[in-house]
Backbone bond lengths (Angstrom), bond angles and torsions (degrees), N, CA, C in turn:
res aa  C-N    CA-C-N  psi(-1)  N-CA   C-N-CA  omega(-1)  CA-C   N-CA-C  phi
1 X - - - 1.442 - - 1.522 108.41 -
2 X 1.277 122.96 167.18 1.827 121.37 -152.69 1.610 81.03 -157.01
3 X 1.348 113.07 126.76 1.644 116.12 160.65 1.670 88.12 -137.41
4 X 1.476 74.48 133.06 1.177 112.76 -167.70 1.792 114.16 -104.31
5 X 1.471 99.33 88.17 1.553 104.10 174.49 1.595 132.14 -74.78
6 X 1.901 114.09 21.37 1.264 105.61 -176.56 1.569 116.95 -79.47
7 X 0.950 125.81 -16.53 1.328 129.58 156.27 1.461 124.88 -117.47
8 X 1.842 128.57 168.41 0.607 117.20 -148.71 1.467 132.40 -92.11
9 X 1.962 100.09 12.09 1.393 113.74 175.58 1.755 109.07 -147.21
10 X 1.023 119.47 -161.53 1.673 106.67 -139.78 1.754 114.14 161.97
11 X 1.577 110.56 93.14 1.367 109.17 178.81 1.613 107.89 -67.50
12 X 1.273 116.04 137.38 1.950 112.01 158.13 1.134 102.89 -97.76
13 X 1.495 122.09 147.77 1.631 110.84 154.28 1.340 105.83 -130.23
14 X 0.792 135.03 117.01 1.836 148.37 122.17 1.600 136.66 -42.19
15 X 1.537 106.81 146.99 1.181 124.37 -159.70 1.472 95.24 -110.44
16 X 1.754 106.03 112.67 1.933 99.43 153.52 1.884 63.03 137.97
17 X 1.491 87.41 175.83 1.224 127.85 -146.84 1.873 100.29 -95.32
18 X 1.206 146.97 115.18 1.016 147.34 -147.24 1.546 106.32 -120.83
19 X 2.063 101.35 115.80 1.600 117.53 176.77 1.896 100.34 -53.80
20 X 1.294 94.35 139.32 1.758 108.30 158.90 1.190 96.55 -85.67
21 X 1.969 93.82 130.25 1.324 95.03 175.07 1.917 94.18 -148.44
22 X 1.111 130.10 179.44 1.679 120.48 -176.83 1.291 116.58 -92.38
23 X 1.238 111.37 -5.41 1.718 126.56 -178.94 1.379 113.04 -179.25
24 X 1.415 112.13 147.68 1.608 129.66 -162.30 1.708 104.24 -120.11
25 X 1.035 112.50 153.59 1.472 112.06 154.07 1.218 109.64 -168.37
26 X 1.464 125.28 158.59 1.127 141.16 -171.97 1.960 130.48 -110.49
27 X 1.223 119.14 92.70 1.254 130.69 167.59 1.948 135.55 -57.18
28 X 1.449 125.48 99.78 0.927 124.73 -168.90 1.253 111.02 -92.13
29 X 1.464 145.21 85.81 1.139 133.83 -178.09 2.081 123.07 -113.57
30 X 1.064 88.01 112.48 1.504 114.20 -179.26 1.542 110.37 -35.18
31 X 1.465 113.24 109.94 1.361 133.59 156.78 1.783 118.14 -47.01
32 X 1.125 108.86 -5.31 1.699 113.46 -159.65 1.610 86.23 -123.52
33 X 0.977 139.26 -79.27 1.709 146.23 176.84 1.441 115.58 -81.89
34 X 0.984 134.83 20.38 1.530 134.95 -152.94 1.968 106.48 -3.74
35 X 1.156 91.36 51.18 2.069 93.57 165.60 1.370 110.75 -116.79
36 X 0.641 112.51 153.17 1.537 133.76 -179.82 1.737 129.24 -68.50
37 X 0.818 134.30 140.47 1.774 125.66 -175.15 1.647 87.00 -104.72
38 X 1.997 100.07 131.80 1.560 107.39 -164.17 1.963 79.14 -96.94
39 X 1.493 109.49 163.30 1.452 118.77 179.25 1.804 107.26 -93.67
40 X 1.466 107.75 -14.46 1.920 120.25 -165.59 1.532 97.01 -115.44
41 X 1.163 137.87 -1.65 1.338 120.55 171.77 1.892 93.95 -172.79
42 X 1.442 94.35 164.21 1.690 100.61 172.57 1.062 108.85 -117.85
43 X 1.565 92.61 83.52 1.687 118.74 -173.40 1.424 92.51 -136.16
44 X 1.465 119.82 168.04 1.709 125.79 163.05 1.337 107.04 -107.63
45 X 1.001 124.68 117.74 1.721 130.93 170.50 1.809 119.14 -137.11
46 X 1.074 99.19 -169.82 1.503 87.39 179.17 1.672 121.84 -89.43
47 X 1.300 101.44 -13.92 1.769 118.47 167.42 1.346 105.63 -54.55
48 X 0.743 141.45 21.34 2.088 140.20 166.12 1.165 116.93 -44.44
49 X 1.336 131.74 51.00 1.635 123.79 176.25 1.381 107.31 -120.72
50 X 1.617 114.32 159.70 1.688 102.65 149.87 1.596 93.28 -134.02
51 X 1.393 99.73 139.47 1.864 87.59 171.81 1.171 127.51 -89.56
52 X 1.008 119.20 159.59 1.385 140.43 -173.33 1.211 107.27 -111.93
53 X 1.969 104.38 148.81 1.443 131.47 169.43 1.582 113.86 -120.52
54 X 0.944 111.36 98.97 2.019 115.12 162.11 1.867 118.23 -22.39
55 X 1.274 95.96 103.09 1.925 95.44 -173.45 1.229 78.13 -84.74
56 X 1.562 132.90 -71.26 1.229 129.54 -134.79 1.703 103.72 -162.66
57 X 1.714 104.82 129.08 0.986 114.13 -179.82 1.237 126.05 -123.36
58 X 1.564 132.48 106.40 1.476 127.97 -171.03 1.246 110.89 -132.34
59 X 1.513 102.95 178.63 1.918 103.42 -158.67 1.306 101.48 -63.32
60 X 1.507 118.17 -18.89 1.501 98.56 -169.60 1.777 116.10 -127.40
61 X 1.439 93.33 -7.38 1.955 101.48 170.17 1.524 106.18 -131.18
62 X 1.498 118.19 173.65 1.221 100.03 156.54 1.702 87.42 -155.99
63 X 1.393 100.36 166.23 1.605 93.88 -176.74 1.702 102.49 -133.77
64 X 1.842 101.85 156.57 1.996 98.66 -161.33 2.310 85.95 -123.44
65 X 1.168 110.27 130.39 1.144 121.29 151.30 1.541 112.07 -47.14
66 X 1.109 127.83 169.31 1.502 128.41 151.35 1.276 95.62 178.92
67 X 1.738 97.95 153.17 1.683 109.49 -159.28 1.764 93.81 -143.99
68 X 1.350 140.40 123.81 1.314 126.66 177.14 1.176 104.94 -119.60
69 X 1.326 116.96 166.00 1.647 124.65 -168.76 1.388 108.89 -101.37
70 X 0.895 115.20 -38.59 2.395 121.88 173.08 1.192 101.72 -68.49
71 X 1.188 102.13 100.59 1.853 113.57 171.70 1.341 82.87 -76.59
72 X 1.061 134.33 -53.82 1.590 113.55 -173.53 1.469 136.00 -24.50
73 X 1.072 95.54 -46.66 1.944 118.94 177.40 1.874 106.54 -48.66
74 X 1.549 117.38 -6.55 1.239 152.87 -177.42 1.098 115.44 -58.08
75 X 1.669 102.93 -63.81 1.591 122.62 -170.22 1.352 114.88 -109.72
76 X 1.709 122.77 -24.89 1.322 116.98 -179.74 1.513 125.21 -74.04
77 X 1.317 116.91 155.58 1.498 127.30 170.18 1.362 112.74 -55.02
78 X 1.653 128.30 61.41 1.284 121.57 141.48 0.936 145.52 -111.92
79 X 1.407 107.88 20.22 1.769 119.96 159.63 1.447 127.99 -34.29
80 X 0.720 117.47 111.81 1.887 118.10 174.62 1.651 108.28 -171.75
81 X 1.398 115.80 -153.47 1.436 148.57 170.75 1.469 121.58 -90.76
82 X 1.195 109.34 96.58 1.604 118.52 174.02 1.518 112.71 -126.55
83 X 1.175 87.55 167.48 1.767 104.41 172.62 1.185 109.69 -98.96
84 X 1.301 117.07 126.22 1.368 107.16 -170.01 2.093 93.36 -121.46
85 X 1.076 107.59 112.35 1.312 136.74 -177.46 1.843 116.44 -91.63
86 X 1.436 91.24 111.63 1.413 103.08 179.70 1.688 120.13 -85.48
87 X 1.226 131.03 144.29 1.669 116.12 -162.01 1.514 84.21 -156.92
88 X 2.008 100.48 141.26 1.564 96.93 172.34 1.920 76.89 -131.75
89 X 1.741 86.25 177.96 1.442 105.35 -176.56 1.591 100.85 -167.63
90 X 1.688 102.74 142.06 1.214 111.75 -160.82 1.611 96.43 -109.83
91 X 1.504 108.05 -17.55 1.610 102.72 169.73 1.761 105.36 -129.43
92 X 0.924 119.00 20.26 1.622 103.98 -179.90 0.749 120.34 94.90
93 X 1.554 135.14 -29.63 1.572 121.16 -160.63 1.596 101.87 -142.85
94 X 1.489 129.97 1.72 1.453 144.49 152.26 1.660 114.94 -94.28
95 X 1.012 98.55 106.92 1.750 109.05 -179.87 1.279 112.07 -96.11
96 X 1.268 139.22 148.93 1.527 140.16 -158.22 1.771 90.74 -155.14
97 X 1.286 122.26 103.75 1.482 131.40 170.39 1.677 91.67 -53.07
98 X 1.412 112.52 137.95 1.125 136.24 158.20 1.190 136.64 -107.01
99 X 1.627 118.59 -39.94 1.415 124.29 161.16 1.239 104.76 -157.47
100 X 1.611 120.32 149.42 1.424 119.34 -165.70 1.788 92.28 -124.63
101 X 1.043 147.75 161.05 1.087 164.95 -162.88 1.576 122.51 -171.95
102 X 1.695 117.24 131.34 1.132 121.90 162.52 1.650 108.24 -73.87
103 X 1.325 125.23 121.66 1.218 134.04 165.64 1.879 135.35 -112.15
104 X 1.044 139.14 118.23 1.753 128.48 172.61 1.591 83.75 -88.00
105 X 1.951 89.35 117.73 1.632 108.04 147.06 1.625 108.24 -98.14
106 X 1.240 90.56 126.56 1.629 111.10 167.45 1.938 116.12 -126.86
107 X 1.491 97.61 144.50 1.306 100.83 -175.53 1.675 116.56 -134.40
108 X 1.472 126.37 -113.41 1.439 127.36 172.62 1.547 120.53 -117.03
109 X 1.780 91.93 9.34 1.458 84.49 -176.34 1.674 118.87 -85.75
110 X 1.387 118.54 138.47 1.055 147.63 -165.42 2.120 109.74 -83.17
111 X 1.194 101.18 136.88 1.501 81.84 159.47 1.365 100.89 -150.63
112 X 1.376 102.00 135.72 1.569 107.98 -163.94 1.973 99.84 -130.59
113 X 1.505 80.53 90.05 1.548 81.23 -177.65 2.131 106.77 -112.09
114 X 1.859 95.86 143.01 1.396 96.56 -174.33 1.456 81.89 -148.65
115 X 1.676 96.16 169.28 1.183 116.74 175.00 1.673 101.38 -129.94
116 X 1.185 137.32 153.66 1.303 158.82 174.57 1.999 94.50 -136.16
117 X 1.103 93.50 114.73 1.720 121.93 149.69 1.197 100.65 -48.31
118 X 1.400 113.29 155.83 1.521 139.52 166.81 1.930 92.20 -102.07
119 X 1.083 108.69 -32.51 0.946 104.91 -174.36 1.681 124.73 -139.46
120 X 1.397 84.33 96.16 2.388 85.12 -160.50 1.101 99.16 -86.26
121 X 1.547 143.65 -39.40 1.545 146.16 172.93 1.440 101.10 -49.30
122 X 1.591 157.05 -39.58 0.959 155.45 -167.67 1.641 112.96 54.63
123 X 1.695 91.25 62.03 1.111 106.61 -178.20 1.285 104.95 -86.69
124 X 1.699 119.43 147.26 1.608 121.18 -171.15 1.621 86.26 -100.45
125 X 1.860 101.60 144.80 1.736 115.26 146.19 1.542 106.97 -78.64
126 X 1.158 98.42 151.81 1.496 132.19 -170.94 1.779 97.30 -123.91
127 X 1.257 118.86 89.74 1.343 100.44 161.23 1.629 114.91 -116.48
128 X 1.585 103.18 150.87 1.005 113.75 -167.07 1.975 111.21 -117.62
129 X 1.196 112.06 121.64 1.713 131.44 168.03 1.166 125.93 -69.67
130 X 1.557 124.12 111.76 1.654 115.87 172.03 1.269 107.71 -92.98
């Protein structure tokens, strides 16, 4: 699965049968650092959620809206391999994992790597000993 952070919202859809619950949200946590991608700053803290809205729910898929507020999360180097962890809650403050998934988040970040020689003619030193 691929979530795709170049803009600032993004259907998921999933396979299997989906718990009722009063609110959803979604946890991205990094296979490489096990930290989390925060949705309010591009910082790591323990706030790691983005929430989710129910598009569509059927016996055998169901699919979650999600909308985040850090356009930043846009341009920075956090592309990689995470788990991206599904959680519902019927009062807010009890979370119940719902589905866990290997995911590549990719976004707009660029990497523009070059090298320039000091020396592109492959000119030889000549040194000389008295």
């Amino acid at each position: 699965m691929v979530i795709n952070l170049q803009n600032t919202n993004d259907i998921l859809y999933f396979r299997g049968s989906l718990t009722p619950y009063l609110e959803y949200r979604m946890r991205l946590v990094s296979k490489y650092n096990n930290k989390g991608i925060l949705n309010d700053a591009i910082v790591y803290t323990t706030n790691d959620y983005f929430p989710l809205t129910i598009v569509d729910d059927y016996d055998l898929w169901y699919s979650f809206s999600t909308d985040f507020s850090n356009t930043d999360i846009s341009n920075y180097d956090i592309g990689g391999y995470y788990d991206c962890i599904i959680e519902g809650s019927n009062d807010g403050s009890t979370w119940t994992e719902i589905n866990r998934k290997l995911v590549r988040v990719f976004n707009n970040w660029t990497t523009d790597v070059s090298y320039t020689s000091n020396n592109e003619n492959n000119e030889q030193f000549t040194y000389y000993g008295q």
